[in-house]
Backbone as JSON, one array per atom type, in Angstrom:
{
  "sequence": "XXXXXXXXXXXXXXXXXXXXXXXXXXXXXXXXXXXXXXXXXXXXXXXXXXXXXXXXXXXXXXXXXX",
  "N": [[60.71, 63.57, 91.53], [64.08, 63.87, 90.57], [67.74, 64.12, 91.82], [70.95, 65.12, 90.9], [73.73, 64.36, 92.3], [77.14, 64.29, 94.15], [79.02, 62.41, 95.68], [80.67, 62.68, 98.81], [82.55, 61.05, 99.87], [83.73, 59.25, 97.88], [83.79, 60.67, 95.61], [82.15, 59.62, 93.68], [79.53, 59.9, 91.4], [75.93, 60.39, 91.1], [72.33, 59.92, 90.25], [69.93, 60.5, 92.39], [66.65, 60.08, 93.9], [64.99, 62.92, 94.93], [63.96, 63.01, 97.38], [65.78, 61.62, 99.11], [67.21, 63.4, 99.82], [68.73, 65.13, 102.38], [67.41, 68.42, 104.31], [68.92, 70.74, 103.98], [70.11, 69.8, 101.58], [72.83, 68.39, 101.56], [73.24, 66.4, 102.45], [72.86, 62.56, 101.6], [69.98, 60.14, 102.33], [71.24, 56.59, 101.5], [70.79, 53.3, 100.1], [72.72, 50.79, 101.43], [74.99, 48.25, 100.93], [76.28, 45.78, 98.47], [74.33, 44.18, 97.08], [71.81, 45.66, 96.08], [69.87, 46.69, 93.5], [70.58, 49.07, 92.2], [69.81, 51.33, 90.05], [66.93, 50.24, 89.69], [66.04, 50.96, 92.33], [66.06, 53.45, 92.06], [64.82, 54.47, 90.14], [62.26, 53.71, 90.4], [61.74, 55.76, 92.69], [61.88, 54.64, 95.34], [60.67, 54.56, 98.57], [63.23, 56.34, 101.24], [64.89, 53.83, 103.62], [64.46, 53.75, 106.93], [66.84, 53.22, 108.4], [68.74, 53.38, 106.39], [71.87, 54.96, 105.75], [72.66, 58.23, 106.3], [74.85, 60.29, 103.79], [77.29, 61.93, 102.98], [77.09, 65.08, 100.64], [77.58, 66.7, 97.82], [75.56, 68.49, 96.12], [73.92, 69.25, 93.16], [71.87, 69.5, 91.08], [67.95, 69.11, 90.27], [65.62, 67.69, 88.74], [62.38, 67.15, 87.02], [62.66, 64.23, 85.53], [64.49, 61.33, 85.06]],
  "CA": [[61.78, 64.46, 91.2], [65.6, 63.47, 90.74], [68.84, 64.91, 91.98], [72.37, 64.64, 90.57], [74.76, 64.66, 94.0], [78.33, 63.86, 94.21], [79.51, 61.74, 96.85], [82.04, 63.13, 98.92], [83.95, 59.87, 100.04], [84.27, 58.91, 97.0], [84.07, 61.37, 94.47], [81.23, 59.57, 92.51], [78.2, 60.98, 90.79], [74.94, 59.88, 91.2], [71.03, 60.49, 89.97], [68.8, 59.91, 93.55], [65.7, 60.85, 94.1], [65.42, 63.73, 96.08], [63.45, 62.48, 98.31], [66.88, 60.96, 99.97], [68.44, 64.34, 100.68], [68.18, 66.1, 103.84], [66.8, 69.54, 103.84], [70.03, 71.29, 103.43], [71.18, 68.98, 100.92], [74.17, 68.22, 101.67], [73.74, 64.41, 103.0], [71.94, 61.62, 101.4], [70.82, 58.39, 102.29], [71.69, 55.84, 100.22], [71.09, 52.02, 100.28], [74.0, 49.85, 101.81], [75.07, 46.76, 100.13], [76.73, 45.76, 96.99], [73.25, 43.3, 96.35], [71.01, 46.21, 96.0], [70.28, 47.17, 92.0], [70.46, 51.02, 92.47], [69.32, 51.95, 89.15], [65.86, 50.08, 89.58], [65.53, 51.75, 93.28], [66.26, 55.01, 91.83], [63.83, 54.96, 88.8], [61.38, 53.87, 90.98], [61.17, 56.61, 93.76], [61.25, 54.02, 96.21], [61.26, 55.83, 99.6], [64.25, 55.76, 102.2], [63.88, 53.31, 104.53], [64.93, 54.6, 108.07], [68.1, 52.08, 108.65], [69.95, 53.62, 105.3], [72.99, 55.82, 106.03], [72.92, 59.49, 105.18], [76.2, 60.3, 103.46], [77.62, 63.64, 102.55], [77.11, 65.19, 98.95], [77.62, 67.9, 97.19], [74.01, 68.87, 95.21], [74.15, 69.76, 91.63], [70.74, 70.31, 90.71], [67.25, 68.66, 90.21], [65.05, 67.04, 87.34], [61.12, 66.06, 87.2], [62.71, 63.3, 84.74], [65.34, 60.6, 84.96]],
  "C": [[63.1, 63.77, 91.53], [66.63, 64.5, 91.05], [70.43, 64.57, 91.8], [73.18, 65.47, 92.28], [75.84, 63.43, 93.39], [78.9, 63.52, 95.29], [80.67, 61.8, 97.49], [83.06, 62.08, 99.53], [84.65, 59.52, 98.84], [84.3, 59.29, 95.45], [82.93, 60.76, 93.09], [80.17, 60.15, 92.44], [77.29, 60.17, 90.49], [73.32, 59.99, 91.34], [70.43, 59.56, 91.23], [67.42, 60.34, 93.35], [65.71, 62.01, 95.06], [64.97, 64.39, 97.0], [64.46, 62.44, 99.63], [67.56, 62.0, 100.34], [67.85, 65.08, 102.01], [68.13, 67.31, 103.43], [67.08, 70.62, 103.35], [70.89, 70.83, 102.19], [72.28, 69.05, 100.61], [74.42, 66.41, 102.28], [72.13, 63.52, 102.24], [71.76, 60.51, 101.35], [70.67, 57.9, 100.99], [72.09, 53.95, 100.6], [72.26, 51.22, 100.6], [73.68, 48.79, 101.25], [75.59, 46.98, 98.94], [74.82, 44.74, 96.5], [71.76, 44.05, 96.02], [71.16, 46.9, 94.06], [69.96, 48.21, 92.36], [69.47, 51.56, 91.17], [67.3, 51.99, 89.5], [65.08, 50.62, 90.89], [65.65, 52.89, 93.09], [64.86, 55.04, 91.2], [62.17, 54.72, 89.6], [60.9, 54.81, 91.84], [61.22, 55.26, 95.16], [61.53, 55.25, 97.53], [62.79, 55.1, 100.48], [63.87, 54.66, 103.5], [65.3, 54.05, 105.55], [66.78, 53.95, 108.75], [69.31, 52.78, 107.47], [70.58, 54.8, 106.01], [72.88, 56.87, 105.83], [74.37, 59.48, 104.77], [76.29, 61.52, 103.16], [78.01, 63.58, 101.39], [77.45, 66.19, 99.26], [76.16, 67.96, 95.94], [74.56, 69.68, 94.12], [73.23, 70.5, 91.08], [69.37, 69.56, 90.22], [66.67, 68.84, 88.92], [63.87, 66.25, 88.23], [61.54, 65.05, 86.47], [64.0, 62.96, 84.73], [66.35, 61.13, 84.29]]
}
């Protein structure tokens, strides 16, 4: 399952899995680094690993499909 969230530092918009949100969703992690391809860790489901950041969203609304 995917979730469109809007990133409140910086106002962008972004399909996660939603896996990555916390239970309230309102924070999700989200890989650090510019050398990480996002798309291909999204589409995959990979899971969070425990080191990534949560960040604070705003939740939009979920999708079984990309």
């Amino acid at each position: 399952m995917f979730s469109v969230v809007k990133f409140k530092s910086d106002s962008s918009v972004q399909v996660v899995p939603s896996s990555w949100l916390n239970i309230d969703k309102n924070k999700c992690k989200y890989p650090p680094g510019p050398n990480v391809n996002i798309i291909n860790v999204v589409k995959k489901c990979t899971a969070a690993k425990p080191a990534w950041p949560y960040l604070p969203v705003k939740f939009f609304k979920s999708s079984g499909k990309f």
